[in-house]
C-alpha positions in Angstrom: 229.3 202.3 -72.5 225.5 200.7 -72.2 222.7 201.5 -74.6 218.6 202.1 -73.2 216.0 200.9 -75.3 212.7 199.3 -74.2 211.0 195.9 -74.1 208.1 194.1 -74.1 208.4 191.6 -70.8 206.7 188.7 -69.5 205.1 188.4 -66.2 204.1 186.2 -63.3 200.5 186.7 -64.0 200.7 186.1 -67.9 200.5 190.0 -68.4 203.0 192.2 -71.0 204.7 194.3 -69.4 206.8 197.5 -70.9 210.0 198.6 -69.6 213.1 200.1 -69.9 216.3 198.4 -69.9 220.1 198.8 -71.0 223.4 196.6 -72.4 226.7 197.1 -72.7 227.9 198.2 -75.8 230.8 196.1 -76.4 233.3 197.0 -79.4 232.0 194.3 -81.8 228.3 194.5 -81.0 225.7 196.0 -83.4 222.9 198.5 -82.2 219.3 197.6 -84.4 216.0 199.6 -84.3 213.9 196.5 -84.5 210.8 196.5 -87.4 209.4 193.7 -87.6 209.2 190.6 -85.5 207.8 187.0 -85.3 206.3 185.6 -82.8 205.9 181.7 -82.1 204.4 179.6 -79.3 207.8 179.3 -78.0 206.8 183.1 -77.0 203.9 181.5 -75.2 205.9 179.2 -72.4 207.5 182.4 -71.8 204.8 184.9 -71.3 204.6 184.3 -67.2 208.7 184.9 -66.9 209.7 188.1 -66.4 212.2 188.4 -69.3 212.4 190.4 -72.6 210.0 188.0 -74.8 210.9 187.5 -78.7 213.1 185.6 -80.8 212.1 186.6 -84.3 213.8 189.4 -84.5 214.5 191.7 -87.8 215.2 195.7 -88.1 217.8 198.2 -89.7 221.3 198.6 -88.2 221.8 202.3 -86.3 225.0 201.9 -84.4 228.0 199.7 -85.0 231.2 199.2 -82.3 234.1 199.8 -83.7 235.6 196.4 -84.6 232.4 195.4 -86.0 233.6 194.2 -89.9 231.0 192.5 -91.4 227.7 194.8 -90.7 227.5 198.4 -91.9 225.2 200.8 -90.7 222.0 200.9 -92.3 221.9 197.3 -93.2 218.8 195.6 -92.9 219.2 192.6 -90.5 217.7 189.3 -88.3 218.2 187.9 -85.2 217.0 184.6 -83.6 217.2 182.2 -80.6 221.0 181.8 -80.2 222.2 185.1 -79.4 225.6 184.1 -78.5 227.5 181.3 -77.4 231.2 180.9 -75.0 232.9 180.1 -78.4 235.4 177.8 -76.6 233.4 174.5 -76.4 233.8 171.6 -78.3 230.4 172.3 -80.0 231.1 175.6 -80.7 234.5 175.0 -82.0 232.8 172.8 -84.2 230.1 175.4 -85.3 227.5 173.9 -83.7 226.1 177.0 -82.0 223.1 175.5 -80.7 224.5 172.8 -78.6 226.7 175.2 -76.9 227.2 174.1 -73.1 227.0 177.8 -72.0 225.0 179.7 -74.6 223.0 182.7 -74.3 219.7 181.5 -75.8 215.9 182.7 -75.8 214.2 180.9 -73.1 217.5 179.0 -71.7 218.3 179.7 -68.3 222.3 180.8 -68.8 220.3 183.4 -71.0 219.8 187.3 -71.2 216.4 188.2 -69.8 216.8 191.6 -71.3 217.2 190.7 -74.6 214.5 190.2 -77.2 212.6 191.1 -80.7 209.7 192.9 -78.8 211.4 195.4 -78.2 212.3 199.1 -79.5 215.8 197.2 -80.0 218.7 195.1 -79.7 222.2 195.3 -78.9 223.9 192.0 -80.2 227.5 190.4 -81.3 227.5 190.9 -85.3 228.4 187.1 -85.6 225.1 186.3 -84.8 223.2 188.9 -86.8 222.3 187.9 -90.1 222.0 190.5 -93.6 218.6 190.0 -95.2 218.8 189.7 -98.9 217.1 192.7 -101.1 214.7 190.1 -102.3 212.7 188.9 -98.7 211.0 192.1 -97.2 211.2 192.8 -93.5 208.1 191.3 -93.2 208.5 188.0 -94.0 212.0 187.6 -92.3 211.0 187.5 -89.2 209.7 184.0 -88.9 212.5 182.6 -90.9 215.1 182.8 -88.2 212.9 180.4 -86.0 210.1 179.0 -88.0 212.4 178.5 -91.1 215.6 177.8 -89.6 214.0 174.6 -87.3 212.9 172.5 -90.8 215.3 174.1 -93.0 218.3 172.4 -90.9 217.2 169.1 -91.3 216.3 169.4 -95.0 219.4 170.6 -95.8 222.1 169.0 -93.5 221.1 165.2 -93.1 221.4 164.1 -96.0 218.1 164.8 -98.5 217.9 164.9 -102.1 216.0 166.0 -105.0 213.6 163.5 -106.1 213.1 161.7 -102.3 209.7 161.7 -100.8 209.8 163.7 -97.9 206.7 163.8 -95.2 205.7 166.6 -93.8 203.3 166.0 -90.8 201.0 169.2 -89.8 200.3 172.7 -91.7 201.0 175.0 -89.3 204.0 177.7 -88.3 206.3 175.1 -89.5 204.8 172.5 -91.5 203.6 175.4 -93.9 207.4 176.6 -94.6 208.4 172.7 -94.5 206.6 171.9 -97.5 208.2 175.3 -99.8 211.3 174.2 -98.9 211.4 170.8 -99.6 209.1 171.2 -103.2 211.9 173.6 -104.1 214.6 171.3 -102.9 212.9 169.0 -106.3 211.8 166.6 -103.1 208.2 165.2 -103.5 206.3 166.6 -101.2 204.1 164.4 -98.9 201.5 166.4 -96.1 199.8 164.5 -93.7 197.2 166.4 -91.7 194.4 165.6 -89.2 191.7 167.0 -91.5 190.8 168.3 -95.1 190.7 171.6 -94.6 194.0 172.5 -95.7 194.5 170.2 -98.8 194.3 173.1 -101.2 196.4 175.5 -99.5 198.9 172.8 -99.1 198.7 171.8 -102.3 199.1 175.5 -103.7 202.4 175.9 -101.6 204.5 172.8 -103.1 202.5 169.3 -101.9 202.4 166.9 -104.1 200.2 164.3 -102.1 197.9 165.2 -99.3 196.9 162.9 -96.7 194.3 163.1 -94.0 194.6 161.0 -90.7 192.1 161.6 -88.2 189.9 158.3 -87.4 192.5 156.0 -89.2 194.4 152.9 -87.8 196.3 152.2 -90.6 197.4 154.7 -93.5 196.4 153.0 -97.2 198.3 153.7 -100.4 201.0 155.6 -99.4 204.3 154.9 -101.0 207.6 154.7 -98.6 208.7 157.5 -97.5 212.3 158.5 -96.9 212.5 161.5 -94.6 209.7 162.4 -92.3 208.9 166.1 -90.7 206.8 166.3 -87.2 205.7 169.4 -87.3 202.6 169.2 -84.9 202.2 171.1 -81.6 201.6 167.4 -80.1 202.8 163.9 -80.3 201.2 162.1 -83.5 200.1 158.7 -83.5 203.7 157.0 -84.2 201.6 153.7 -84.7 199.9 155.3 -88.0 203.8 156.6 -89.7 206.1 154.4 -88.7 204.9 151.4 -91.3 205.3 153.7 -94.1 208.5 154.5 -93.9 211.1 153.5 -96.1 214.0 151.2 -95.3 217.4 153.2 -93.7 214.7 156.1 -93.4 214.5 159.2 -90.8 212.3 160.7 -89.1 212.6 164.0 -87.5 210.4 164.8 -84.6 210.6 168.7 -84.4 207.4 168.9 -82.1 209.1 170.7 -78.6 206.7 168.6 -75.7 207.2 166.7 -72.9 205.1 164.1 -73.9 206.8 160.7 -73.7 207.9 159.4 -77.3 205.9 156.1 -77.7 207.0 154.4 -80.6 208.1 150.3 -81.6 211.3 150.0 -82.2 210.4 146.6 -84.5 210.3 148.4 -87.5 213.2 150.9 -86.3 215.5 147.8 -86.3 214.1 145.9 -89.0 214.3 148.6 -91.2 217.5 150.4 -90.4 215.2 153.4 -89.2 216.9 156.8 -87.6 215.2 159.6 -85.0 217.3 162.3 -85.6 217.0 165.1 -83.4 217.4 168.6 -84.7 217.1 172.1 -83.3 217.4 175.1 -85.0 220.3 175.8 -86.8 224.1 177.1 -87.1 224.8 180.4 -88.3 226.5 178.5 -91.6 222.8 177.4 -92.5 221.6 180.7 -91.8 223.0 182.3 -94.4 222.5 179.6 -96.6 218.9 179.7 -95.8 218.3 183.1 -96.3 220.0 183.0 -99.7 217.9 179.7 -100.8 214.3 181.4 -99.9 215.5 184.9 -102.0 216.7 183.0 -104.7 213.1 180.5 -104.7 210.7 183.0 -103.5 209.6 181.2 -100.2 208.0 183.2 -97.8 205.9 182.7 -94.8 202.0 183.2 -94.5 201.8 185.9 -92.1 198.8 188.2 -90.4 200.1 191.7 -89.1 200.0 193.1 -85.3 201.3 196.0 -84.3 204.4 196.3 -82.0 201.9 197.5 -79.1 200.9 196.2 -75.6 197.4 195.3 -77.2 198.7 194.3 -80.8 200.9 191.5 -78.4 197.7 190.2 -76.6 195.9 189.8 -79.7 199.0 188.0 -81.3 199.4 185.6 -78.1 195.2 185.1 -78.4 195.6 184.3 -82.7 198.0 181.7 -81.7 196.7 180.3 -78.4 193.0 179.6 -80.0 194.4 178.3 -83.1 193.0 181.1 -85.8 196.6 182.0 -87.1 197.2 181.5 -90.9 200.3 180.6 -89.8 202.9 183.1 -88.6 202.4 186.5 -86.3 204.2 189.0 -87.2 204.1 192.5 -84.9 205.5 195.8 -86.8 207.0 198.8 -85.1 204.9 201.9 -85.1 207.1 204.1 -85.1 
């Protein structure tokens, strides 16, 4: 048995394309009418391939197969970038659904092109759809299962405690979400961003120090810190971080580019320094990261689109020119 449903594609030519499309149906898949989704500049490297885009995905459960068991109908659910995984690996026997070696994930080429949040909906395994909890509104979960999940994972599997000073480079999509979390992990909170302009708001979601760093060769005053969040769309200037962190510190550079990663490794050595990579996360932090931001009220800053050919093209615009306040988030219109 397949399903229809349509999508929102990319294109050679950069254009958004609608079409129609169809899955299987397999016994243990879930059928959801997708609400609400984020979208991310992850969305943006795809827009010239001609594949479903979206990886933000949240809507209400219609149809279930029949050995589904966890996932009832009418539940209100997310989706994000690892749709599925060949469950056989040594990574995925380990939980690691990320590092699969054959997974099916947004953007990877061993993954569906026909799958995607912009889209009237989405036929997925229920082991990677995740409930939303009463207390975070459709609205606000979409950029959670990308957005959330990518600084969430490091804060909350490497090793960070209450009371550590945590850096938290750039207020953007992720840097924004980086700093809730972390204040409401009891961490204290240090921003670093390339201008003023955001002190306040960063300050009014959980920073306790704010630091600027444009024009500056060296960074004055700043205390050690322990754990330190990238969150910029580019490289930063390593030479301005690295001599404030703290001995046996990490750094985690989150920022996806090609650039080359320039840094000394003097003070890596003779401090005992780590650069621990970190993508996304497993579906065990998942749940657990849903449950933290409905217990601590963290929620993303959003602006509203609607699920429409145009209301796309203005999202892609808001987060190509750099005017988003912080997340897009396109709702179904129907």
């Amino acid at each position: 048995m397949s399903f229809e449903y349509s999508i929102f594609s990319g294109s050679e030519n950069g254009d958004i394309v609608v079409k129609k499309t169809e899955r299987p149906f397999r016994p243990n898949d879930v059928i959801i009418k997708i609400t609400h989704t984020g979208l991310c500049y992850t969305d943006v490297h795809q827009r010239k391939r001609d594949m479903a885009l979206g990886h933000e995905g949240v809507g209400i459960v219609e149809r279930i197969g029949p050995d589904v068991q966890t996932i009832e109908v009418g539940d209100r659910v997310g989706f994000s970038v690892v749709r599925d995984t060949c469950r056989r690996c040594k990574e995925c026997l380990a939980g690691e659904d990320m590092y699969c070696v054959k997974p099916d994930i947004y953007s990877h080429p061993t993954g569906s092109t026909n799958l995607g949040s912009l889209a009237s909906h989405a036929v997925i395994s229920e082991t990677f759809v995740f409930c939303i909890p009463e207390a975070i509104d459709n609205l606000y979960a979409g950029p959670l299962m990308c957005a959330g999940a990518t600084v969430f994972e490091p804060l909350y599997r490497y090793g960070v405690r209450a009371g550590e000073r945590v850096g938290i480079v750039g207020v953007g999509g992720l840097g924004h979400l980086a700093i809730q979390f972390a204040n409401k992990m009891g961490c204290e909170v240090v921003v670093f961003s390339s201008t003023d302009s955001k002190r306040d708001e960063a300050c009014e979601l959980g920073a306790h120090e704010f630091h600027t760093t444009k024009g500056k060769e060296k960074l004055e005053g700043v205390k050690p810190i322990k754990y330190l969040l990238v969150t910029t769309s580019s490289q930063p200037d390593w030479g301005l971080f690295v001599p404030i962190m703290d001995t046996r510190s990490t750094i985690f550079p989150l920022t996806v580019s090609e650039e080359a990663f320039d840094i000394s490794s003097f003070h890596i050595i003779t401090k005992g320094m780590r650069i621990q990579g970190s993508d996304v996360a497993p579906r065990s932090v998942y749940h657990a990261l849903l449950d933290f931001a409905a217990a601590q009220g963290i929620k993303p800053m959003v602006k509203q689109f609607p699920l429409t050919k145009d209301g796309i093209e203005k999202a892609f615009a808001a987060i190509e020119d750099g005017s988003l306040r912080y997340r897009a988030v396109l709702v179904a219109q129907d």
